[in-house]
C-alpha positions in Angstrom: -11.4 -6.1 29.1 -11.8 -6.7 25.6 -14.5 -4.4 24.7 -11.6 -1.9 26.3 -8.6 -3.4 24.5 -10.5 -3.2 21.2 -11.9 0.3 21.9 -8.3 1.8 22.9 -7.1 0.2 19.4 -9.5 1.9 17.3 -8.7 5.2 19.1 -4.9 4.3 18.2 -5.6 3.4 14.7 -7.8 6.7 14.0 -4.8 8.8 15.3 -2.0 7.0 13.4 -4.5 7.3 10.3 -4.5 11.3 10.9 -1.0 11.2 10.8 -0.5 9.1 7.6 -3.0 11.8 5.7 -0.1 14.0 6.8 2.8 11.9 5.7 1.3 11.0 2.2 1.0 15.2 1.5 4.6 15.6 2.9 5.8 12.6 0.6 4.5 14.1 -2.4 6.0 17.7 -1.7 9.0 15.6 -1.2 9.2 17.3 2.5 12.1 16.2 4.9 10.4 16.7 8.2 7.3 14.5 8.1 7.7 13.1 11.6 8.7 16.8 13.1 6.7 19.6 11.2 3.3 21.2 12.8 0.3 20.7 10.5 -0.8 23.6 8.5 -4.0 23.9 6.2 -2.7 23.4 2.6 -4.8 26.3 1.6 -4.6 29.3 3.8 -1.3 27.9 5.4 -2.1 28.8 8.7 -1.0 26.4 11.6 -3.7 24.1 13.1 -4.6 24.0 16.7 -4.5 20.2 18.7 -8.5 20.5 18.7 -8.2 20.6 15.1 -6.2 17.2 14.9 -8.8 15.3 16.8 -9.3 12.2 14.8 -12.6 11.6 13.1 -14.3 14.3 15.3 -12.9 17.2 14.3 -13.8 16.7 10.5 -17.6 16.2 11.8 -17.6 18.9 14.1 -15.9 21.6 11.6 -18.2 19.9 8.6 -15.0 19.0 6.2 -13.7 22.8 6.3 -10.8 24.7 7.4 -11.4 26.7 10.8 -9.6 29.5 9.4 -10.2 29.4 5.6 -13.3 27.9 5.3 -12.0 25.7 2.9 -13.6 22.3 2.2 -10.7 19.2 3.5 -11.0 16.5 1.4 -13.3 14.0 2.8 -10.6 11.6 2.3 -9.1 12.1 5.6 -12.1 11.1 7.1 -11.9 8.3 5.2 -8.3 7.6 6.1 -8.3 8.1 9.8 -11.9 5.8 9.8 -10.3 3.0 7.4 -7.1 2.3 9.7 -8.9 2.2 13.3 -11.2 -0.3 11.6 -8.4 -2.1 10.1 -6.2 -2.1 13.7 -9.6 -3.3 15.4 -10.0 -6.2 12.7 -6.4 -6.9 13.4 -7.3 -7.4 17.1 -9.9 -9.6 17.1 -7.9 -11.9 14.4 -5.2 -11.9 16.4 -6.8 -11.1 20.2 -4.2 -10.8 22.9 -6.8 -10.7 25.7 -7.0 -14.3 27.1 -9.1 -15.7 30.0 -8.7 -18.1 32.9 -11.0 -19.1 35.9 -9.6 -17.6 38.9 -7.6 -19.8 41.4 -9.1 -18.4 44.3 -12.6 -18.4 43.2 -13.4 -20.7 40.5 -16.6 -18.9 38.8 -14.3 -15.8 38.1 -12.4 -14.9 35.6 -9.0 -13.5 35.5 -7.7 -11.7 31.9 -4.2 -12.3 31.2 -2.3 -10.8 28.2 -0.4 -13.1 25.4 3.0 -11.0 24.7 3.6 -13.7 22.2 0.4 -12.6 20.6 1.1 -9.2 21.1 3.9 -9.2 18.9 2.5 -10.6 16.4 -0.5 -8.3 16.5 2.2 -5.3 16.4 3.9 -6.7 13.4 0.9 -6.9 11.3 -0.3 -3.2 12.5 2.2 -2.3 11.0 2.5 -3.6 7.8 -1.1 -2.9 7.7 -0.1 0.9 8.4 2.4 0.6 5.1 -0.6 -0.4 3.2 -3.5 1.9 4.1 -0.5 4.7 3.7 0.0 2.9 -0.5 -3.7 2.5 -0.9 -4.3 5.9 -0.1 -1.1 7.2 -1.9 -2.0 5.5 -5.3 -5.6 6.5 -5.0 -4.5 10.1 -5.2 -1.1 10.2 -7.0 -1.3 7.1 -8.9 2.1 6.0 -8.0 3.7 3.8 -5.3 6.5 5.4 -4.0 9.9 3.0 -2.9 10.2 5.1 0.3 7.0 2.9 1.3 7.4 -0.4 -0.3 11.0 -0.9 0.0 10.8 -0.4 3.8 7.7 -2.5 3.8 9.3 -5.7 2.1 12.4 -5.3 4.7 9.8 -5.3 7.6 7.7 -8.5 5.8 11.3 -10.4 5.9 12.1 -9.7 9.3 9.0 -10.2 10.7 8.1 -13.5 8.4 11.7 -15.2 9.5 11.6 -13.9 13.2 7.9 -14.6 14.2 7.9 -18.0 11.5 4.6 -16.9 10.3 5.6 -18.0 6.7 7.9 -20.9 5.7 11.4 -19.6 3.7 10.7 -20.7 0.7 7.0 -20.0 0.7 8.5 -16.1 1.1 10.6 -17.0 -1.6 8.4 -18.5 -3.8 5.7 -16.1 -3.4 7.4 -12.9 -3.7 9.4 -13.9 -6.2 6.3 -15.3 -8.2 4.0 -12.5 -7.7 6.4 -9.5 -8.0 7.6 -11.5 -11.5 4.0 -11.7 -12.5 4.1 -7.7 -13.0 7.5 -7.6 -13.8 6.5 -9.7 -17.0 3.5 -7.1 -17.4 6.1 -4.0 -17.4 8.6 -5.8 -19.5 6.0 -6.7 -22.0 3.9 -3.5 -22.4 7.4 -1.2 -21.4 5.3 0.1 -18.6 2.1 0.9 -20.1 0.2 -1.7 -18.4 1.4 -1.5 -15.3 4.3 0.8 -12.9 7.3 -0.3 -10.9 5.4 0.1 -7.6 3.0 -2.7 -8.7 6.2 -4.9 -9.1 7.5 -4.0 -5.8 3.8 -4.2 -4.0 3.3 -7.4 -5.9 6.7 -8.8 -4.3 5.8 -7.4 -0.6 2.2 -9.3 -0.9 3.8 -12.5 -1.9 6.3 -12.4 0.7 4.2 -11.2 3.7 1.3 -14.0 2.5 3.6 -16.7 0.9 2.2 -18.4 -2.6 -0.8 -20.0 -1.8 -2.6 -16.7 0.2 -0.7 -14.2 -2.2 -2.3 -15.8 -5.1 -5.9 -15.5 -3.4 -5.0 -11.4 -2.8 -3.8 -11.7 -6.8 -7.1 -13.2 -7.2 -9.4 -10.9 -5.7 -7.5 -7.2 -6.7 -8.4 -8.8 -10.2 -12.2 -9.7 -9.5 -12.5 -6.2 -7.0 -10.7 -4.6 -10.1 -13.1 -5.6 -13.0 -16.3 -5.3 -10.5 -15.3 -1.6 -10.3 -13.8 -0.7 -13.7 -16.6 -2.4 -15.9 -19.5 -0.5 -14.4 -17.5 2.7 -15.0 -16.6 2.1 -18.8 -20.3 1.2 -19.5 -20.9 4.8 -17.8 -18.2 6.0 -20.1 -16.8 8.0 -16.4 -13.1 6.1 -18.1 -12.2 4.6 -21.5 -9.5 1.8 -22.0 -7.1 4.4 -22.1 -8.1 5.6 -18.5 -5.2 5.0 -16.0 -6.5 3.9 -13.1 -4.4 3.1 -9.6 -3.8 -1.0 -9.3 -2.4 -0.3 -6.3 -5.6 0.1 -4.3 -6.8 -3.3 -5.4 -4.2 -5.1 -4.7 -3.8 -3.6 -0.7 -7.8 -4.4 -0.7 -6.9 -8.7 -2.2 -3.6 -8.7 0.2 -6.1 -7.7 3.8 -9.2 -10.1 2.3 -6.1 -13.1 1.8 -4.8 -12.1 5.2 -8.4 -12.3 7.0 -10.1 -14.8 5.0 -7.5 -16.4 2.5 -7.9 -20.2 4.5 -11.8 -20.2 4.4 -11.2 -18.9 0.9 -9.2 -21.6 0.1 -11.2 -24.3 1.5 -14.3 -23.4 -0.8 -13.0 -23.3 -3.7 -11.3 -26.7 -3.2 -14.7 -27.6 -1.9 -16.6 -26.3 -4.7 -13.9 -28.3 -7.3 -15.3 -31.8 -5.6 -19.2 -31.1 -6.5 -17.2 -30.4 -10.4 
């Protein structure tokens, strides 16, 4: 029952991944019907057939190119659509809503059960999740963080923090308003040279959705993730200091490692501080 659970959860998260490479073009052309529209190929314009839209598949099968056009489709789609059915099936196993119990009528068998409770909560952090693959991706190719995501994604964060109680009040508080003011402080001081606006407002989602202690370990590691990626490339000379390149990606990447594995991150560095 699990092995299905998990299976039909990828599937999900590989077709709601499809659709997000769609809504981050439509976002950037500023289009009004994202939800409504067919999907066309950006190139020839045509429209595409369902067996087109097959998540994952269809990109192998037509080898990253347009059935009509020929021309090559970013293999970020691939990418996309592969990154959030991973994510959703992380998402279930951390938070699995599958439960056994021995059977009443014959001891040695077991009888699955579902956890609503746990289903919820699963739910809520798909989607937040989906909010960030949709920025990651977003910033990665436009370099900007639009408020038609975060804004949206910070109401949901409150909501869901205050009605599940998977953060304290004034942990929320505290974090969001630490971490989003950490930026702010960087845009005041460098008047937006060092970083944008969206980093602010991502910076404030993270520290409400993960409260102090966990959004300081996401802080953490988009700053380690950032400087293992950004030194090898200026020694490379592929950017110089001047090079703009997307926080916004790093900071998604430190927000899912705090959300996963911000306790047992925790716990070693206060264990490595007692051998110090």
């Amino acid at each position: 029952m699990t092995l299905l659970f998990a299976t039909i959860l990828f599937i999900l998260g590989t077709a709601i991944g499809s659709f997000l490479s769609v809504v981050i073009h439509r976002l950037k052309k500023k289009k009004e019907k994202i939800m409504i529209a067919r999907s066309i190929c950006p190139s020839c314009k045509k429209k595409l057939k369902f067996y087109h839209l097959i998540p994952v598949f269809s990109w192998i099968f037509l080898r990253g190119k347009c059935a009509f056009c020929g021309k090559r489709i970013s293999f970020h789609y691939l990418l996309l659509e592969v990154c959030t059915g991973t994510l959703f099936l992380a998402l279930f196993f951390k938070f699995n809503f599958v439960e056994t119990i021995n059977s009443t009528v014959i001891p040695s068998m077991l009888n699955y059960i579902i956890n609503w409770q746990t289903v919820i909560l699963f739910s809520f952090y798909a989607l937040i999740s989906t909010f960030f693959i949709l920025i990651f991706f977003y910033d990665l190719k436009h370099q900007e963080i639009p408020d038609r995501l975060s804004i949206p994604a910070i109401a949901i964060a409150i909501a869901g923090g205050i009605a599940f109680k998977t953060i304290s009040p004034l942990s929320m508080l505290i974090g969001g308003g630490a971490i989003g003011g950490f930026f702010l402080l960087q845009f005041v001081l460098s008047k937006g040279t060092w970083v944008g606006g969206g980093d602010i407002r991502l910076g404030a989602l993270i520290g409400i959705l993960l409260g102090w202690r966990l959004g300081l370990v996401a802080l953490g590691s988009a700053y380690i993730l950032g400087a293992l990626v950004s030194i090898p490339l200026l020694i490379q000379k592929k950017v110089n200091r001047k090079s703009q390149i997307p926080f916004g990606p790093f900071l998604v990447t430190g927000a899912l490692l705090a959300l996963f594995f911000g306790e047992q991150i925790l716990s070693y560095y206060q264990m490595s501080l007692l051998f110090y």
